[in-house]
C-alpha positions, -999 to 999 in steps of 0.1 A, spaced: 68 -715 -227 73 -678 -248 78 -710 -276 52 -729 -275 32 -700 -272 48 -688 -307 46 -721 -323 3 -725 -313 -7 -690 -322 13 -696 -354 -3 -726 -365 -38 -713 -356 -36 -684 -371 -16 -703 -406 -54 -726 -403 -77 -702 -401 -65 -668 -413 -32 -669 -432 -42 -686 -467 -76 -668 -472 -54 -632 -464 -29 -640 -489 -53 -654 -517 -72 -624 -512 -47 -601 -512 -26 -616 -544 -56 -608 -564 -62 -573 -553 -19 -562 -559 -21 -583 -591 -46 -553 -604 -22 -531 -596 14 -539 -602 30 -530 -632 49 -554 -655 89 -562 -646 107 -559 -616 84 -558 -582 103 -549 -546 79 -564 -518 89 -543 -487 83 -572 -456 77 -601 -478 77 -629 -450 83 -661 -465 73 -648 -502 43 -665 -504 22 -632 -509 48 -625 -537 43 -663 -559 9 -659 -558 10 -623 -576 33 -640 -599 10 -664 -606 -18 -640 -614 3 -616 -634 29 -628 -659 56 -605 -667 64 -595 -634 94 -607 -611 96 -603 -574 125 -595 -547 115 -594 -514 127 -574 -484 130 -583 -446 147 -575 -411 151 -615 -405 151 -641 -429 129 -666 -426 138 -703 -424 123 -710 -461 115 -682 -485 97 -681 -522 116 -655 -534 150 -643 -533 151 -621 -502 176 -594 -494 180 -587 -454 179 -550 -442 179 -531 -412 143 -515 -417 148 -482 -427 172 -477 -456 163 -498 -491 192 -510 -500 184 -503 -536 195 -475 -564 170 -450 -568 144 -463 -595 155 -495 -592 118 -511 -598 90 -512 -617 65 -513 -588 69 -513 -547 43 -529 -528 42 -523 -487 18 -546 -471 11 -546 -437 47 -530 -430 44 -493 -423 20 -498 -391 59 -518 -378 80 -492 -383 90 -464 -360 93 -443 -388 67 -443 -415 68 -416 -431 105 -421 -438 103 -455 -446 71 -451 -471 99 -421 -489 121 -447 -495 94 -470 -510 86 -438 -534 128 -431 -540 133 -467 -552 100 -471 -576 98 -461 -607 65 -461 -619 42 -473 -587 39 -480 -552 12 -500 -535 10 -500 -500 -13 -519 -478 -19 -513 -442 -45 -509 -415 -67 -480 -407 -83 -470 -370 -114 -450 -372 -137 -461 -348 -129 -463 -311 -125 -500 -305 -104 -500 -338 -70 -497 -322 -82 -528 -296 -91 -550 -322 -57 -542 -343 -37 -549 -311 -49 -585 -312 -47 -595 -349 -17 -577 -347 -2 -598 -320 -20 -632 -335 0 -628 -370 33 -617 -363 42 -624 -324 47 -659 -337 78 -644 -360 92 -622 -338 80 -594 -357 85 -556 -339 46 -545 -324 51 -507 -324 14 -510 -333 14 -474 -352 -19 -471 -372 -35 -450 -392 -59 -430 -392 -74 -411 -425 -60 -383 -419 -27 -394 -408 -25 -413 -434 -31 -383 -459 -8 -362 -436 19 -387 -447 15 -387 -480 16 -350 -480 50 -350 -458 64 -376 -488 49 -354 -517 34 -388 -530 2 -388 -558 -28 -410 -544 -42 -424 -573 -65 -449 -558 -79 -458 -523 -101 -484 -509 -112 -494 -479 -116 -534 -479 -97 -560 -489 -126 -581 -506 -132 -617 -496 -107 -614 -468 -125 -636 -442 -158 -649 -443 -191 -637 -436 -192 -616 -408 -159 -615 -401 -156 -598 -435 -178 -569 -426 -164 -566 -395 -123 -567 -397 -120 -572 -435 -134 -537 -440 -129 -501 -425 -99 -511 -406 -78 -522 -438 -69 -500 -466 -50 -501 -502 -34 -470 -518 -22 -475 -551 8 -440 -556 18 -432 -589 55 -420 -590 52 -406 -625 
C-alpha cells in the first residue's frame, strides 16, 4: 500500500510540479554559478544539474546524495549527510537546494558547503513567515520527497533563523531573494512560489 502510495504521489507530482520547478530553478543557479567545477549538495537524479549545464557552458557538475537513485545525470558520490566527502576548496561553486530544511543539523551541514567552495555557495531553501507557512510546507514537503524516501525533519526557516545561521557559519550574504520566478503558474506563483522560497547567493572570498 506505503508503495503505491509512493509510486501515485510521485507521478503526480513529476506531472504537474517537477519539470516547471527545475526549469525554473536551472535558470535562476545558472546566474549564479561560477565557471568550473559545481558540487550539487542533494542532487536527486541530476536533472536540476544538466539543465544548469546546459544554460552555462564552462561549468561541470558532481552531485551529492544519502541514496542513489536508480538512474542519475550526473556522476553522484553517496554520503552519509553530514560530512562532504571533499578536500577543502575542492569547487568552484556549491549549490544547496532544497537540502538544509532535511537535515538535522543545518547549520553544520551549510559549514561544510562553505569549507568545500572556493569561490561561491548558493543555497536554496524554504522560508516560514506567515502562520499557515509551516502547514503548507508540511504538504509540498511530503508530496515531493515522501515518494523517494527522502528524511521529513521539516526544519524551516525563518528570516531570522536563517540570518542567525549564517552568522553561527561566519558566511557573506551577497544576494537574497524571495521568489523563485515562474515557478508555478498564476496564482499558485503568488501564493507558494513566493515568500515561502528563498535564494542566497554566499561569497567565500
Amino acid at each position: 500500500m506505503l508503495r503505491l502510495l509512493r509510486r501515485s504521489v510521485g507521478t503526480l507530482h513529476r506531472r504537474l510540479v517537477y519539470e516547471r520547478r527545475i526549469a525554473a530553478l536551472a535558470e535562476l543557479l545558472s546566474q549564479f554559478v561560477a565557471p568550473g567545477l559545481v558540487l550539487d549538495v542533494g542532487s536527486g537524479d541530476g536533472t536540476l544539474a544538466q539543465q544548469v549545464m546546459n544554460l552555462r557552458p564552462g561549468t561541470s557538475w558532481i552531485g551529492l546524495e544519502i541514496g542513489l537513485r536508480p538512474s542519475v545525470a550526473i556522476p553522484t558520490v553517496l554520503y552519509q549527510g553530514m560530512t562532504i566527502p571533499f578536500a577543502d576548496d575542492a569547487f568552484q561553486t556549491v549549490v544547496c537546494v532544497d537540502v538544509l530544511h532535511h537535515s538535522t543539523s543545518r547549520e553544520g551541514l551549510l559549514a561544510e558547503c562553505i569549507r568545500v567552495a572556493k569561490e561561491v555557495v548558493v543555497v536554496k531553501d524554504h522560508l516560514r513567515s506567515r502562520p499557515f507557512d509551516n502547514a503548507l510546507l508540511r504538504v509540498l514537503d511530503w508530496g515531493g520527497n515522501m515518494p523517494h524516501g527522502v528524511p521529513l525533519p521539516y526544519q524551516y526557516f525563518s528570516l531570522a533563523s536563517w540570518e542567525a545561521a549564517l552568522s553561527k557559519v561566519g558566511a557573506e550574504e551577497t544576494h537574497r531573494q524571495l521568489s523563485v520566478p515562474g515557478m508555478y503558474p498564476g496564482l499558485l506563483q503568488k501564493l507558494i512560489g513566493e515568500r515561502i522560497q528563498f535564494l542566497s547567493v554566499l561569497s567565500i572570498r
